[in-house]
N, C-alpha and C positions, 0 to 999 in steps of 0.2 A: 249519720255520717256528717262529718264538719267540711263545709263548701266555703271557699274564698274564689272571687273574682277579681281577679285584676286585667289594667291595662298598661300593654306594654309599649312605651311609645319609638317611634322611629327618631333617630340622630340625621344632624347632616356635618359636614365640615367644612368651619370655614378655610382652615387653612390645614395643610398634608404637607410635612417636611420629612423627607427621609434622609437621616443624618449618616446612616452604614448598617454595614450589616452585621449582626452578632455570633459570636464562638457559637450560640444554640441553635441558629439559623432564621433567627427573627431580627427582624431592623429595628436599631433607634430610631424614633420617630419624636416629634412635636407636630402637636395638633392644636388645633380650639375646634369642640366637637362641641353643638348645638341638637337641643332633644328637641324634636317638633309631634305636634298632636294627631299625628295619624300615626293608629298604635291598633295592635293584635288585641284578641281578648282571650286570656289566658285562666280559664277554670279549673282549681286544686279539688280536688276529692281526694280524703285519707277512707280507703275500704279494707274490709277485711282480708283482702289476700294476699297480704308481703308482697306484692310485684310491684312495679312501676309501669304502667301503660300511659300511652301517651295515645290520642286522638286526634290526625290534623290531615284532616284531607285534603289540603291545599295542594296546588301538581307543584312536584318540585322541591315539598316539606316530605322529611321521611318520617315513618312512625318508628315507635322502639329507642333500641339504643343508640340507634345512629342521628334520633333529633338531641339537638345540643339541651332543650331543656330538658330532656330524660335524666342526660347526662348531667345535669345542675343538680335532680333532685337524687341523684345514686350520690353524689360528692356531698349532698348535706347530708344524707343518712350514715356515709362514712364517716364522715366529720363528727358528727354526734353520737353515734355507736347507737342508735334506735333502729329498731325492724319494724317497716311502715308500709300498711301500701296505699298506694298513690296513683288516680285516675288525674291525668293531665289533658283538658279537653282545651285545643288551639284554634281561635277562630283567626287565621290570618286575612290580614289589609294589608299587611307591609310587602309590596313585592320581596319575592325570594331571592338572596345572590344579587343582591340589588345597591350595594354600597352604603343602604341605610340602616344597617346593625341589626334588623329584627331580629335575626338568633339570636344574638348575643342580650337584646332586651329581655326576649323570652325566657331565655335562660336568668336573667337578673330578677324577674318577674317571682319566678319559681323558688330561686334562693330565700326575697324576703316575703314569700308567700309561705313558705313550708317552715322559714322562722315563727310564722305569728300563728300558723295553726298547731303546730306541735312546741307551742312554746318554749322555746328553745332562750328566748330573749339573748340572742349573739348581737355584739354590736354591728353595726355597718362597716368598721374596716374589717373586722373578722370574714364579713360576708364579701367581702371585695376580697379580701386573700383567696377565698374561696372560688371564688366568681374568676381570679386572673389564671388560674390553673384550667379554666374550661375554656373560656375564648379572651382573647386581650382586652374587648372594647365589656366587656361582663361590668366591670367595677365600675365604669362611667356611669352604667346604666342605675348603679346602686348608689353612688356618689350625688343623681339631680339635682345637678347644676350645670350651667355652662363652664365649661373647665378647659385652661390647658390642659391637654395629655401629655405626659412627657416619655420615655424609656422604650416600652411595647404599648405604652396605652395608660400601664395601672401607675403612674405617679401622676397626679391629678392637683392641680390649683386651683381654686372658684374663680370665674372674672365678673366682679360683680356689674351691675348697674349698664348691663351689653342695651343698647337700645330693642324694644321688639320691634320683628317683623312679620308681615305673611308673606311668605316662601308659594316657589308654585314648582311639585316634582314633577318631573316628565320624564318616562322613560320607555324607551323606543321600544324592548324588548330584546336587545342582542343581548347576546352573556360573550360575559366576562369574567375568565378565571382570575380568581385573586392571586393566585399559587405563580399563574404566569405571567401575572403585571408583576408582581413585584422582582422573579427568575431572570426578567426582560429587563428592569430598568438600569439603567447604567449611572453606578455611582462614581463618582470620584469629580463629577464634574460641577459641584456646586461651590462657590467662588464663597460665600460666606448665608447664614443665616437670614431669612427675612426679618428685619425689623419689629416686634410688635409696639405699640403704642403706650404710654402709661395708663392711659383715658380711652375708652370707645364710647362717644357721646355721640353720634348720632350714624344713620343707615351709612352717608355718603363716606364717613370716616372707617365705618367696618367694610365694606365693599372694598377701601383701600389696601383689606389684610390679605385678600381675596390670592389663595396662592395653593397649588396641590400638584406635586410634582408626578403623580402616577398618570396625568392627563400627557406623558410625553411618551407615553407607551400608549395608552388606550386612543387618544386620536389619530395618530396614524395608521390604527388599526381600525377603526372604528371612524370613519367619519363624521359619520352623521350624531356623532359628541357635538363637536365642533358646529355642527347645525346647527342641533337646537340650543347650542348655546348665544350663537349669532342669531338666531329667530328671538330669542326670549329679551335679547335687548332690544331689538326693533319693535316687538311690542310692549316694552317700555319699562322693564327691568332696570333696575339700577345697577344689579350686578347680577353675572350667573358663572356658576362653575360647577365640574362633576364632582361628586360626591362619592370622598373613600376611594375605593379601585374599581367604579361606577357599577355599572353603565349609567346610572341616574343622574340628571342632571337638574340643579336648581336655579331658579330665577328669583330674585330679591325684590319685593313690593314693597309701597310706600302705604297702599290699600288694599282691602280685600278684592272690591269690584275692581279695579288694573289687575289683580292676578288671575280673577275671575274671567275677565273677556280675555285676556292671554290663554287663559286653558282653552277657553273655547276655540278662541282662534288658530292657536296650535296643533289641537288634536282633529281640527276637519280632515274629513277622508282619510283617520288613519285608524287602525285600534292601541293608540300606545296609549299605558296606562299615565293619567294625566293628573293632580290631585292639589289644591290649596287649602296651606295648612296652617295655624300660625306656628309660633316660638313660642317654648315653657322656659 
């Protein structure tokens, strides 16, 4: 049996504009969405039984056809007209519903995973066309690189030469429907586009892009956003903002060890999941 292993890593955002809402019912959006090194591990097995099984015991990940990378690898089998079957075994790290894209990785994971075992040799936009029909953030994931998003997700620019940084995610544990941030937020009210920069040459200049308009629905609902985002600069963050339609929230480091004692110091007497990652 032919086995691939990949890793699918977690995105954050630096910047969330939602420009309106669309005839299909998805919003324009511009983003710059950043992949960072805490990522699932996602094992393909092609077996002899036509099915697709998916194994991910994670509370919160469903198995079958309801997990999205299921769904990735039934849309490459359609795609290609091949009858395959396919053990999907998912080690999740990425919080679930967490604002940091793990399905949608998972599912990008499984795309150019089940290209290279069943050689198929599809290009990478083929596989982003593919990938933008399952979930929006799919093709970023297939794309690696830091990228504006532009449309729902899938129009994608590189930004090159982004300075790196270590990130510190924290997240408290509340949920948040994405369905009902975006139902909630009130458009009509933005006066013009954030500016981006020609050049992002260093932390203090990307920190300046720092902008995500779904944080005007989820903080008022949700406080303690607004906490640890005010904790994460008192312990010495350059910048922090939530991430996607959260609940996760990011603190920007200059070093490992500053993100490192901020975890620690953050997460006393709590259980919220806490983790320092760098940027790819």
């Amino acid at each position: 049996m032919k086995t691939l292993t990949l890793y699918a890593p977690a995105k954050i955002n630096y910047l969330l504009d939602v420009i309106g809402k669309r005839a299909d019912g998805y919003h324009d959006l511009r983003m710059i969405m950043q992949r960072v090194n805490l990522c699932d591990e996602i094992t393909i097995t092609l077996t002899q039984t036509n099915e697709i099984t998916v194994e991910c015991p994670s509370k919160g990940a469903p198995d079958g056809p309801r997990n999205i990378a299921w769904k990735a690898a039934r849309a490459l089998l359609d795609f290609s007209g091949l009858n395959a079957g396919i053990h999907l075994k998912i080690t999740k790290r990425i919080p679930v519903a967490a604002g940091l894209g793990g399905g949608s990785s998972d599912a990008a994971s499984v795309l150019m995973g089940l290209n290279e075992l069943l050689e198929l040799n599809l290009s990478d936009q083929i596989l982003m066309e593919i990938g933008c029909k399952i979930g929006a953030d799919v093709p970023f994931f297939i794309f690696k690189k830091t990228a504006v998003a532009e449309g729902i997700g899938e129009k994608l620019s590189s930004l090159e030469n982004i300075p790196g940084c270590f990130i510190l995610l924290v997240n408290t544990g509340v949920h948040v429907s994405t369905a009902w941030v975006y139902r909630s937020l009130l458009l009509g009210s933005r006066k013009k586009l954030n500016v981006l920069p020609d050049k992002i040459e260093s932390i203090e200049q990307l920190v300046s892009v720092f902008s995500n308009d779904l944080e005007s629905v989820t903080i008022p609902a949700f406080p303690i956003i607004a906490d640890v985002k005010s904790q994460l600069i008192t312990l010495g963050a350059v910048g922090s903002m939530m991430s996607g339609s959260g609940p996760t929230v990011f603190g920007v480091f200059k070093s490992y060890e500053d993100a490192e004692y901020a975890r620690q110091e953050i997460t006393k007497g709590t259980n919220w999941f806490a983790a320092t990652v760098n940027t790819l």
